[in-house]
C-alpha positions as CSV (number, residue, x, y, z in Angstrom):
1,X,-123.8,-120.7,-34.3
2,X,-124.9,-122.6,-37.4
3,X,-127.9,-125.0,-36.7
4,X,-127.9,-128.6,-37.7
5,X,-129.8,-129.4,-40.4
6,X,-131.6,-132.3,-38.0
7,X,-133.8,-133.9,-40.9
8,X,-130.6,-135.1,-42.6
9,X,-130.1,-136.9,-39.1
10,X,-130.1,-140.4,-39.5
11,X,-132.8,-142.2,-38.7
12,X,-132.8,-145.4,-36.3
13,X,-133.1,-148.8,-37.5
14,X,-136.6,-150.0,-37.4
15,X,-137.2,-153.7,-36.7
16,X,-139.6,-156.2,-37.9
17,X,-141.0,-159.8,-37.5
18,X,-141.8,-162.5,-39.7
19,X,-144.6,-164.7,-38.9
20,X,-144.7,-168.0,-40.7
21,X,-147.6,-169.5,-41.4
22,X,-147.4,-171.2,-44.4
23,X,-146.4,-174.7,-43.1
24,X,-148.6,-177.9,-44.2
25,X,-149.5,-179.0,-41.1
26,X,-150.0,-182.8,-42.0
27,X,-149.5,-183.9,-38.7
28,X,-153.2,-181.9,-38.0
29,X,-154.3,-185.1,-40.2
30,X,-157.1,-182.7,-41.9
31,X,-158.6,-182.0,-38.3
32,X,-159.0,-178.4,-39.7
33,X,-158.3,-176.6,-42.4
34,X,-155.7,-174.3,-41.2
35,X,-154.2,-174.6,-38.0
36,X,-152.6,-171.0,-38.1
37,X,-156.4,-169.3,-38.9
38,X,-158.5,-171.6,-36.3
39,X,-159.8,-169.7,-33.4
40,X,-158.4,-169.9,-30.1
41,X,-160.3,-167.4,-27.5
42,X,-161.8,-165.9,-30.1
43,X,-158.7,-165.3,-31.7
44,X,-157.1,-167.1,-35.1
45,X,-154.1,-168.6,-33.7
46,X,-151.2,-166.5,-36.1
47,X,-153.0,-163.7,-34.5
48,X,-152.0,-164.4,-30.9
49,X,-148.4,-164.0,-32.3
50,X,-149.6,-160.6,-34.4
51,X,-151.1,-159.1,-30.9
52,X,-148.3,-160.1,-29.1
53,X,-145.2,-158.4,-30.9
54,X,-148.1,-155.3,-31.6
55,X,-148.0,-154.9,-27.5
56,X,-144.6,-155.5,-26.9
57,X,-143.8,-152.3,-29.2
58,X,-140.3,-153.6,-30.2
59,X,-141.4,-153.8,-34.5
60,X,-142.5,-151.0,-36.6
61,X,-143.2,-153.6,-39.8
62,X,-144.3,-157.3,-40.0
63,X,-144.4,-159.5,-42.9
64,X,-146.8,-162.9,-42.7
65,X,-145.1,-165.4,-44.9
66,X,-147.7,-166.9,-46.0
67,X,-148.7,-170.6,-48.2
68,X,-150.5,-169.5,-50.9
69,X,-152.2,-166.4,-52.0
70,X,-156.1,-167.8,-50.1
71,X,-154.1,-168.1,-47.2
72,X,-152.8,-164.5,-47.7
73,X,-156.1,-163.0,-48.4
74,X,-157.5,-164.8,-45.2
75,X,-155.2,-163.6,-42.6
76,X,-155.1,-159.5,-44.5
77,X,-158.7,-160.1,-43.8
78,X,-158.8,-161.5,-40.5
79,X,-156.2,-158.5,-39.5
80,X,-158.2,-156.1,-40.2
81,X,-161.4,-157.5,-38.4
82,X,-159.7,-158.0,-34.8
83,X,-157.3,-155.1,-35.1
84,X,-158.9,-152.3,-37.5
85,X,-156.2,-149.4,-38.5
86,X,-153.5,-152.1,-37.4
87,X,-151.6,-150.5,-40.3
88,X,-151.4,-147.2,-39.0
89,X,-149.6,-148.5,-36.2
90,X,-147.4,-151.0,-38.1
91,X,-146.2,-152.2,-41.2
92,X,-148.1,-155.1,-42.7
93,X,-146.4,-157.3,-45.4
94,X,-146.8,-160.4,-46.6
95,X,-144.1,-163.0,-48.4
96,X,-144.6,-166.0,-50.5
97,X,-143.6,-169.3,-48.1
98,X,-141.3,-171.9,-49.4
99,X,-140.7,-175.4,-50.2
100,X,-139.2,-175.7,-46.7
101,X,-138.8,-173.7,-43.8
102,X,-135.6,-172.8,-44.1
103,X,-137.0,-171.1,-47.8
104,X,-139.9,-169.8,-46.0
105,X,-137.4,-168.0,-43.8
106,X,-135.3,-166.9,-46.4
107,X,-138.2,-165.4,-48.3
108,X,-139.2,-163.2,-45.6
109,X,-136.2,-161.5,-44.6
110,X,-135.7,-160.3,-48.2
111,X,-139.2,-158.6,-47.7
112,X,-137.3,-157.3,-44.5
113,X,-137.6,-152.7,-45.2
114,X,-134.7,-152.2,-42.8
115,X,-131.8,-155.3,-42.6
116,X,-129.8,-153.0,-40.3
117,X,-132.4,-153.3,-37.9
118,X,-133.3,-156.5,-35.7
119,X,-135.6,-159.2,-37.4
120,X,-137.9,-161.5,-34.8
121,X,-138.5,-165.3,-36.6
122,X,-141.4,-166.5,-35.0
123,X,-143.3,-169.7,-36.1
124,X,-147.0,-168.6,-36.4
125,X,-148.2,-172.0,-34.8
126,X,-146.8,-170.5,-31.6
127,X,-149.5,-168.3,-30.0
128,X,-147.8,-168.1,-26.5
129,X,-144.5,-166.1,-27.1
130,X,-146.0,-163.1,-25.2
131,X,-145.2,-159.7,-25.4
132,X,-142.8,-159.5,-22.4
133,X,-140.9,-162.6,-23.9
134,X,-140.4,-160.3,-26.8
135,X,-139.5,-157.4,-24.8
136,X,-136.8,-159.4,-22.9
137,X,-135.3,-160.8,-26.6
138,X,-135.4,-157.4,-27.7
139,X,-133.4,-156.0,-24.8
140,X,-130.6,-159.1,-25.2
141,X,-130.0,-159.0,-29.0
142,X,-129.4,-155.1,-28.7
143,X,-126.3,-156.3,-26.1
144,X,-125.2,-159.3,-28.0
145,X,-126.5,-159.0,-31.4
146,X,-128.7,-162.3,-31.0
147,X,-130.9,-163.9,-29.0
148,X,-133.2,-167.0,-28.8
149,X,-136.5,-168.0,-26.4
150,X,-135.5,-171.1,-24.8
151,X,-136.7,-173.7,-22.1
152,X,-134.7,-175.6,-19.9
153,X,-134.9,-179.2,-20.5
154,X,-136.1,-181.4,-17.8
155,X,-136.4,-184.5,-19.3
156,X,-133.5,-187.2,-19.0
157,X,-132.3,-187.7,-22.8
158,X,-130.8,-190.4,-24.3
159,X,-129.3,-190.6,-27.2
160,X,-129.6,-193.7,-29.0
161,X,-126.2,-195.4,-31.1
162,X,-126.2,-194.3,-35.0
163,X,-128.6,-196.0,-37.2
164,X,-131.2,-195.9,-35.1
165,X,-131.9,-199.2,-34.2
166,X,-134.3,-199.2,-30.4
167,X,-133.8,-203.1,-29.3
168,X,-130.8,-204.8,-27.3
169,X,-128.9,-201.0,-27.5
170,X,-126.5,-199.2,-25.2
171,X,-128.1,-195.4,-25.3
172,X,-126.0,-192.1,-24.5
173,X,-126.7,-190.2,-21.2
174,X,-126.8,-186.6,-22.1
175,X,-126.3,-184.0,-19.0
176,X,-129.6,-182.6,-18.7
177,X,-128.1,-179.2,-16.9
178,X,-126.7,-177.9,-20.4
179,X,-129.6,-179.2,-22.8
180,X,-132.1,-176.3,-24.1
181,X,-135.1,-176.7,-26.1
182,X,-135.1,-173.6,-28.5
183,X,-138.3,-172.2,-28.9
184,X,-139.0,-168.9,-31.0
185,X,-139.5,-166.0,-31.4
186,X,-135.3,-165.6,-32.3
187,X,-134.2,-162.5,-33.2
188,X,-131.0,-161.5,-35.0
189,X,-129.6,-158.1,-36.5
190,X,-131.5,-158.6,-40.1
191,X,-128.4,-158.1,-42.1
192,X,-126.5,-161.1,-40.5
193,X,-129.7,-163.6,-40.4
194,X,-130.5,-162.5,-44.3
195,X,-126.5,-163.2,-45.4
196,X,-126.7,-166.8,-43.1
197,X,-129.3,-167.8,-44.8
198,X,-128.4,-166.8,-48.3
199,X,-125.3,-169.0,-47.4
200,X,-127.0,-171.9,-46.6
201,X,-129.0,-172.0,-49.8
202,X,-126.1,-171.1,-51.7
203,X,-124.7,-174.0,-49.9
204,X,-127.3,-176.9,-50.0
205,X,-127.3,-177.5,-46.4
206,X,-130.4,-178.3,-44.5
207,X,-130.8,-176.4,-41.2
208,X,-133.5,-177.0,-38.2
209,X,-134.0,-173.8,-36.7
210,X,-132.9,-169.5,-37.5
211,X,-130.0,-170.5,-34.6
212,X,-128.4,-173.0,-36.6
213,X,-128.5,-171.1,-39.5
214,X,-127.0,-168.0,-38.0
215,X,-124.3,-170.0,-36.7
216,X,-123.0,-171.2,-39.8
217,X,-120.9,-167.8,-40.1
218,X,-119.0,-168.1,-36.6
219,X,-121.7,-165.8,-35.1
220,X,-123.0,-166.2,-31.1
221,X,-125.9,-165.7,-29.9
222,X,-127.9,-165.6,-25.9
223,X,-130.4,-167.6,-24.6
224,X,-133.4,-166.0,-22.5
225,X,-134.8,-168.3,-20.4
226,X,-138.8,-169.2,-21.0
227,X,-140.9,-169.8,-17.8
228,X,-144.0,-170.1,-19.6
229,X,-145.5,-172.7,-21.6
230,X,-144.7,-172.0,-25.6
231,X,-146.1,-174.9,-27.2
232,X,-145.9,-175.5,-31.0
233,X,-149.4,-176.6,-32.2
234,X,-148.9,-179.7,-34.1
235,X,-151.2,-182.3,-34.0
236,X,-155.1,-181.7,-33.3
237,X,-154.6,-182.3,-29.6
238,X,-152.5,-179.3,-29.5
239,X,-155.8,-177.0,-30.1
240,X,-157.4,-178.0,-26.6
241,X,-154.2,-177.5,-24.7
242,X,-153.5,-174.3,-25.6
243,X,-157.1,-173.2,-25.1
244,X,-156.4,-174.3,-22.1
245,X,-153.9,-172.2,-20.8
246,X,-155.4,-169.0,-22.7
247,X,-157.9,-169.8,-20.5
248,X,-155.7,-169.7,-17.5
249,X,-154.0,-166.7,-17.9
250,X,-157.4,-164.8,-18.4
């Protein structure tokens, strides 16, 4: 019997995330200089995110997408001081950020080695995601082909008439029970994100979030359901809440 030549075998797709952290952060009204490198437990904040999907196990490569190139050098150095040989465990990339988000976005997944494989977006101002959070995405976008980090909304929303006006109004009641607040990480197959978002550039059109984006070509995707805190630090009072509850879970 003639053996197979195995390393001609193809290899599995590898996956990756893309940590943003080149957002401006002018809501942090110059509290510090920047938000994603301040120290939470120790910690700089885009790191939380780092150690996260490095514990899960779910990526092989990660690319920081990053402001400027002083932002870049900061958080290559900072890497390497709280997790020496990181890169002989993953990956480590880095991609220019853009004028928006949506570019910022963009600009990572074309760093992307592998777009057959699954790529995490994850906003580097959120240092709660959690390794089992990533785990659970993981596991849903291999079934469905997408999946987002979500929390159910408890709030009762209204929704105010066109033009915004707040006085003497008649506000929309929204049913609470199918109203989710997306969070990330969201994870797609890369190929699919990367040609969404080359459509929406190509396009013009202005998108909030990866979901939105991914939508655009007819695609569905699956929520997982977030029982834990995920806050997006925004605004200097952010800092002390989240220290907060790193303090709680220790």
């Amino acid at each position: 019997m003639k053996r197979k030549n195995l390393s001609k075998a193809p290899r599995p797709p590898k996956n990756a995330a893309i940590l943003l952290a080149g957002g401006r952060g002018s809501r942090m009204r110059g509290a510090v200089p920047d938000k994603v490198m301040e120290l939470l437990s120790g910690l700089p904040v885009i790191l939380h995110s780092f150690r996260a999907f490095l514990e899960s196990g779910q990526v092989s490569e990660i690319v920081f997408v990053c402001r400027d190139a002083a932002q870049k050098k900061a958080i290559a150095a900072a890497a390497e001081v709280f997790f020496p040989g990181v890169r002989g465990r993953v990956s480590v990339k880095f991609a220019r950020g853009g004028a928006e988000r949506q570019d910022s976005v963009l600009n990572g997944l074309e760093a992307v080695s592998d777009k057959a494989g699954f790529a995490f977006i994850h906003d580097g101002a959120r240092p709660l995601a959690g390794a089992e959070n990533i785990v659970l995405l993981a596991a849903a976008a291999a079934r469905c082909g997408a999946a987002v980090l979500a929390a159910r909304v408890t709030d009762t929303i209204k929704r105010v008439p066109r033009g915004g006006a707040l006085e003497n109004i008649r506000p929309d009641d929204l049913d609470r029970s199918r109203l989710w607040a997306m969070q990330t990480p969201q994870v797609f197959r890369a190929s699919d994100i990367l040609e969404a978002y080359r459509a929406v550039k190509k396009s013009g059109a202005s998108v909030t979030d990866d979901v939105a984006a991914y939508m655009t070509g007819g695609h569905k995707i699956s929520i997982v359901e977030n029982m834990s805190p995920n806050p997006k630090i925004t605004v200097p009072q952010d800092m002390a809440y989240v220290e907060f509850l790193l303090e709680g879970k220790a």
